[in-house]
C-alpha positions as a printed Julia matrix, in Angstrom:
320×3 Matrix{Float64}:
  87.55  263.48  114.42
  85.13  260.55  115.76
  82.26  259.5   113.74
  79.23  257.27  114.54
  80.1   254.1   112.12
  77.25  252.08  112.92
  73.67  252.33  114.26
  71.88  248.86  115.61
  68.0   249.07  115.89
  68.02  246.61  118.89
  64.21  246.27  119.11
  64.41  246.81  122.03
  60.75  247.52  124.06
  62.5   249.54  127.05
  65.87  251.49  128.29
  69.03  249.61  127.14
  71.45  249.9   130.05
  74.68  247.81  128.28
  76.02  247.28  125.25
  79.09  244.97  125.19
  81.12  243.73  121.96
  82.84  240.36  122.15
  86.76  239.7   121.38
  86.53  240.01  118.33
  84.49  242.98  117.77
  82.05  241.07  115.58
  79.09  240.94  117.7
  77.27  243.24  119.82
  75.37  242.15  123.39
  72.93  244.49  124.64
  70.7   244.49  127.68
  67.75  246.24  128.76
  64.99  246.71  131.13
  62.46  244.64  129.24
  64.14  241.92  131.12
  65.85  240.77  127.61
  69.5   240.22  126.81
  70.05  240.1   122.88
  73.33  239.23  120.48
  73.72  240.73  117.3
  76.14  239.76  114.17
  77.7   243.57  113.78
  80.16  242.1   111.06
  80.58  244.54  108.27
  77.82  247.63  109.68
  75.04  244.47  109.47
  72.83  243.96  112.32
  71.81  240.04  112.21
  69.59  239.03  115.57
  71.87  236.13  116.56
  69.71  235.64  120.36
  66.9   236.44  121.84
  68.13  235.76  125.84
  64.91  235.16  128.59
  65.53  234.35  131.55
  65.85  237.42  133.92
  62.62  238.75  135.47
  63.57  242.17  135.88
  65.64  245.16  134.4
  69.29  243.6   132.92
  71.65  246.07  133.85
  74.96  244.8   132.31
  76.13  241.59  130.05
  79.95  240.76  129.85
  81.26  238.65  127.46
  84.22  235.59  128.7
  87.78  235.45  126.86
  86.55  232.91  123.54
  89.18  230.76  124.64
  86.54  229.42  127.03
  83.36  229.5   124.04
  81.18  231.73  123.51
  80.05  232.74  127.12
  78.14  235.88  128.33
  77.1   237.13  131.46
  74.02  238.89  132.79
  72.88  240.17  135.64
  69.94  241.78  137.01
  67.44  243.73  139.2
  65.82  239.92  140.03
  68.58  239.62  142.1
  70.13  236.6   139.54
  73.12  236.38  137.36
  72.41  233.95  134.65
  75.82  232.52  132.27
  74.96  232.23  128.79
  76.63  229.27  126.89
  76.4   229.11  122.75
  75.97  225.11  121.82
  76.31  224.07  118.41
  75.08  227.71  117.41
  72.23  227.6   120.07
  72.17  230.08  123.2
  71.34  228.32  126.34
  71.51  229.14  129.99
  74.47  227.16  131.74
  74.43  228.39  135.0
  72.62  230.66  137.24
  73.19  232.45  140.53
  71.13  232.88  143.06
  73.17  234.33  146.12
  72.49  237.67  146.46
  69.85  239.65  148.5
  69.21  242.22  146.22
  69.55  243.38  142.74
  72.62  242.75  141.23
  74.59  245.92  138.97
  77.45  244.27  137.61
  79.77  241.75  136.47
  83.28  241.32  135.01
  84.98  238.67  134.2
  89.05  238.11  135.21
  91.8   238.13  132.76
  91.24  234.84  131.28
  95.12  233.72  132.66
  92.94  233.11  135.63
  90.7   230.79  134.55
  86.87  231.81  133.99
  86.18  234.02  136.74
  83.4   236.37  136.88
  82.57  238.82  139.44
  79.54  240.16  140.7
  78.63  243.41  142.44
  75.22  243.74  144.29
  72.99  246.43  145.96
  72.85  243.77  149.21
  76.42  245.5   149.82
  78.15  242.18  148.63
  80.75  240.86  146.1
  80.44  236.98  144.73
  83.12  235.6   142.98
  82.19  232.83  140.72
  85.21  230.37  139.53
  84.45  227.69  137.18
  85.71  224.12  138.4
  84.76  222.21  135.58
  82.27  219.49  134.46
  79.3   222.1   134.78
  80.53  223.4   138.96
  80.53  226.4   139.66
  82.43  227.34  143.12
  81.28  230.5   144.75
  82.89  232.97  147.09
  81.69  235.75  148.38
  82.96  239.24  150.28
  80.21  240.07  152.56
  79.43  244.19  153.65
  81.73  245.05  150.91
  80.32  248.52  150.18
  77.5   249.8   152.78
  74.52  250.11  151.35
  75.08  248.6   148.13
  78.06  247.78  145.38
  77.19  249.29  141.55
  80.89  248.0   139.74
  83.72  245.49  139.6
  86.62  245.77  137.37
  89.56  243.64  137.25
  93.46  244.52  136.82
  95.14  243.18  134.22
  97.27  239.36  134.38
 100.17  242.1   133.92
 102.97  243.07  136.37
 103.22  246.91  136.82
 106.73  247.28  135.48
 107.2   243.95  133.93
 107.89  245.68  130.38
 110.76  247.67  131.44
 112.29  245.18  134.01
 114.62  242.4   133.02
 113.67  238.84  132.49
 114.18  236.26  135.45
 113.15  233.17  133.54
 110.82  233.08  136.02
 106.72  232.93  135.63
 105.69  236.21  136.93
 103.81  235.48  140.49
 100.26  237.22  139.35
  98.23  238.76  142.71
  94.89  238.63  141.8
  93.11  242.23  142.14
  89.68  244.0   141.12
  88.43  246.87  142.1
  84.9   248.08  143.25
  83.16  251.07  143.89
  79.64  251.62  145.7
  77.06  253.61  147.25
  79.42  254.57  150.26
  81.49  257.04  147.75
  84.44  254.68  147.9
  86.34  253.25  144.98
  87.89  249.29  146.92
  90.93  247.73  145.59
  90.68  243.68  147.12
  93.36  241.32  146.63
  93.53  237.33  146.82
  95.99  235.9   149.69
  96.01  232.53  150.51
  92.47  232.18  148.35
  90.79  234.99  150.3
  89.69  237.98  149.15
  90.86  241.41  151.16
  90.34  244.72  151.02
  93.81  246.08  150.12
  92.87  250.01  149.67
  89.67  252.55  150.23
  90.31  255.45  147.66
  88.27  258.36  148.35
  87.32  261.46  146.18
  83.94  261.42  145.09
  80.95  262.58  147.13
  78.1   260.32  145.91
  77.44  256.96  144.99
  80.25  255.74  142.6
  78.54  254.44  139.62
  81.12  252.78  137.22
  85.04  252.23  138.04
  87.36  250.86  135.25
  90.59  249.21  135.74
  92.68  250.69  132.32
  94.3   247.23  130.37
  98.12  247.55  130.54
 101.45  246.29  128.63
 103.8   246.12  132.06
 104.42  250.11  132.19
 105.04  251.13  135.43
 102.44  252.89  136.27
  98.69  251.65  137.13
  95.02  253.38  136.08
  91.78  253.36  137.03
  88.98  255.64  135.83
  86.06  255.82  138.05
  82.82  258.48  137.95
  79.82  259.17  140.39
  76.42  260.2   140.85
  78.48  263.38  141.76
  78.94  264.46  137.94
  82.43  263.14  138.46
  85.19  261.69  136.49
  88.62  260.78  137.85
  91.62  258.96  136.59
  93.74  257.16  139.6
  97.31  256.52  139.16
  99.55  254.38  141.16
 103.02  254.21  140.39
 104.58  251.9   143.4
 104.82  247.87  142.41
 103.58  247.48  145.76
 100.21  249.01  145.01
  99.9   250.99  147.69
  99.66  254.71  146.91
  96.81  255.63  144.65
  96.39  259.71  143.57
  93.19  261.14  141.95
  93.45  263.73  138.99
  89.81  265.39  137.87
  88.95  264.54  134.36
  86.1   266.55  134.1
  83.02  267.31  136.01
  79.66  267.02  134.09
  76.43  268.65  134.8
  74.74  264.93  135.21
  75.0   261.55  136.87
  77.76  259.81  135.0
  77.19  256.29  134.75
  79.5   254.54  132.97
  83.69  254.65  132.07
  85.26  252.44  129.55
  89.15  252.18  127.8
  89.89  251.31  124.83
  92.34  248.52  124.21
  95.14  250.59  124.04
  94.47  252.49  127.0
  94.66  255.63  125.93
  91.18  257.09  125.07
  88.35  256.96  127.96
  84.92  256.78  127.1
  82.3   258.68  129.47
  78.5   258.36  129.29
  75.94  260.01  131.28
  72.94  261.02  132.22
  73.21  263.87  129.81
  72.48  261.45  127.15
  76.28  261.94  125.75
  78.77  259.54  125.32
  82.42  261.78  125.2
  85.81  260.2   124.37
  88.71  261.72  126.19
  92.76  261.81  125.82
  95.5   262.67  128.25
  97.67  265.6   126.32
 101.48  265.33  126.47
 101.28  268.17  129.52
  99.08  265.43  131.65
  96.0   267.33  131.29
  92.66  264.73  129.77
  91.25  266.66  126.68
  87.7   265.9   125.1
  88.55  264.66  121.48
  84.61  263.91  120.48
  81.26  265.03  121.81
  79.04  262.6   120.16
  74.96  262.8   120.97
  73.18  259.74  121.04
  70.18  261.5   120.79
  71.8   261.75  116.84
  72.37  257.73  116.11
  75.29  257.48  118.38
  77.39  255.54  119.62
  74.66  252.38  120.9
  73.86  253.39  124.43
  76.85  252.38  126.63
  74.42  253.26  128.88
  71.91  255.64  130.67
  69.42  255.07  133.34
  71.0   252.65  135.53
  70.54  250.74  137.94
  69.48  249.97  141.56
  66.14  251.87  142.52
  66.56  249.86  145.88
């Protein structure tokens, strides 16, 4: 059974589109399209306004949060075609850095396993992917896949720092040679899987199955199992769960989770990688299981429209 353990009244004055808690689950970052992003001390079912964040001058679609051992360090990004970084300072929120590359309004932003260093990447409807990699003392060094989705990009979600099959396979001694990898998905209908070589991004696969603008695509966190996932869902009413069980990462296959009656916009694991979150445009957020036959079963239907689970998200993103 799944139960709503906690309402927060954001105060809010328009849509939220994301709703993010940190590391340590103890505080909750929301964004909206009164142009606000806002941190909240969830500790113990409170709701304590830690941040009032100004800065963007448009819709926020989506905040991210950094791995703490880098500070306290959020994300946002926005319709005004900016991503601002969000430092905390001696328990005050200021803005450290802010990005001004892209041509259009920019949907999302993930940060890399923090074995990479602080990373964050940035998805925009000007079809292009920035990858910002801090360099220290304040520098910020920017690189950026141009005409990665036609027409625009509306997610980025990176793999895990974990070898598929690491778990299972024996020791060398060795440090395991990481390949960096994230994975888009965009208003061409195409989830992208891009790889780093020799400090240059590439586009290593195209996997296609939906037939409308991929909205959300989530890389599933892993413990060195063989096997890789990825959940991604579409304007298309959508949900699919890719599996890829070569080292080499080559072969990707696409089971249906469910198809929904609505946009779906957003996908999200849980830690363990075994539940999927799905919220959409029906104003639902459902969690979902894969049985012991293979087949992904619905364990909750909760309604926001009942104090649910705080809006992972509805009404996004990129009116062009």
């Amino acid at each position: 059974m799944v139960s709503v353990i906690n309402t927060v009244d954001t105060s809010h004055e328009d849509m939220i589109h994301d709703a993010q808690m940190d590391y340590y689950g103890t505080r909750l970052a929301t964004c909206s399209s009164d142009r606000s992003v806002k941190i909240f001390d969830v500790r113990n079912g409170g709701q304590i306004l830690i941040a009032d964040l100004r800065g963007h001058e448009g819709p926020v679609w989506q905040v991210a949060w950094a791995h703490p051992m880098y500070g306290n360090i959020l994300a946002s990004c926005s319709y005004d075609r900016k991503v601002i970084i969000w430092k905390e300072e001696n328990g005050t929120w200021e803005k450290t850095y802010e990005y001004t590359g892209h041509d259009s309004s920019v949907n999302s932003v993930c940060w890399a396993p923090h074995d990479y260093g602080l990373i964050l990447a940035c998805g925009s409807s000007d079809g292009a992917i920035s990858l910002l990699g801090y360099t220290g003392d304040g520098q910020w060094e920017v690189k950026k896949i141009s005409n990665a989705h036609t027409i625009g990009c509306n997610a980025v979600s990176w793999a895990p720092a974990v070898v598929p099959g690491s778990l299972i396979e024996q020791p060398s001694g060795q440090k395991p040679n990481y390949i960096k990898r994230f994975a888009s998905g965009g208003c061409d209908n195409l989830v992208k899987i891009w790889k780093e070589e020799d400090g240059q991004w590439k586009e290593e696969q195209k996997l296609e199955a939906h037939s409308d603008w991929v909205r959300d695509v989530a890389w599933a966190p892993s413990i060195g199992l063989p096997t890789s996932t990825m959940a991604s869902c579409s304007q298309d009413g959508r949900v699919f769960i890719w599996t890829c069980d070569d080292a080499s990462g080559n072969s990707w296959s696409p089971k249906l989770l469910h198809k929904f009656n609505d946009v779906v916009w957003h996908v999200s694991w849980s830690i363990t990688a075994n539940i999927l979150a799905v919220s959409g445009g029906d104003n639902k957020v459902t969690l979902w299981k894969e049985s012991v036959d293979g087949l992904w079963v619905c364990i909750s239907d909760v309604n926001k429209g009942q104090g649910a689970v705080s809006a992972i998200t509805e009404g996004q993103q990129n009116e062009q």
